[in-house]
N, C-alpha and C positions, 0 to 999 in steps of 0.2 A: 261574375264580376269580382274585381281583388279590391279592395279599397286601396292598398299603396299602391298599385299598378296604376288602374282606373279612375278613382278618385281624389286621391292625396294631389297629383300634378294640377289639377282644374282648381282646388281649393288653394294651393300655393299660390298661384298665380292670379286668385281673385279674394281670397280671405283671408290668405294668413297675416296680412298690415295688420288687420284687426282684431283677428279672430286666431293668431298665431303663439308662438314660442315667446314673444316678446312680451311677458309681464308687464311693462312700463308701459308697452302701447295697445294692448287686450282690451277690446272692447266688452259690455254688456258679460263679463265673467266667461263668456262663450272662447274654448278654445277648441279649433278643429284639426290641428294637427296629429291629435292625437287620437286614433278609434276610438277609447273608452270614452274620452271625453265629449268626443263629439255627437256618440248615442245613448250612451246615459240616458235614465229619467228624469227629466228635472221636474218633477210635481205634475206626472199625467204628457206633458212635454217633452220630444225629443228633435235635439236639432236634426239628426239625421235619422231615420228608423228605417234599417234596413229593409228590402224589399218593401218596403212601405209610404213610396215617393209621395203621395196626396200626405202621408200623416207626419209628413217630413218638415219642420219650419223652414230647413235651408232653400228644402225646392218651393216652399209656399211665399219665399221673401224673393228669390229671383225670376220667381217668374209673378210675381204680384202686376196687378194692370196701372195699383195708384204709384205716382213715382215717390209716394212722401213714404211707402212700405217697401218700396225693392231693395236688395239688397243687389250687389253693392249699390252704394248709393252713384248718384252722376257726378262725376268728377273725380 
């Protein structure tokens, strides 16, 4: 798996409103355009951990069952 191949076009097109290059509209400090950024440790925390999709917050927020935790949100 390549992360720009495989992953970067899924996150473009469902996180980076948020979650992207745009400073102004960045949500929650989380930028995922970038590999570094997006697996970093944040204090025990990573949004993405490679080979490590359950310790991943990105796949524990899209695929979350409560709709008030999933990411993206509805709408």
């Amino acid at each position: 798996m390549d992360f720009n191949r495989d992953v970067r076009p899924i996150l473009s097109v469902k996180c980076f409103a948020c979650h992207g290059p745009d400073a102004e509209a960045r949500q929650a400090n989380l930028r995922l355009d970038r590999r570094e950024e997006a697996t970093k440790d944040r204090g025990g925390v990573h949004a993405i951990a490679p080979g490590d999709a359950a310790a991943s917050r990105v796949y524990q927020r899209i695929s979350a069952r409560e709709p008030a935790a999933r990411m993206p949100p509805p709408g």
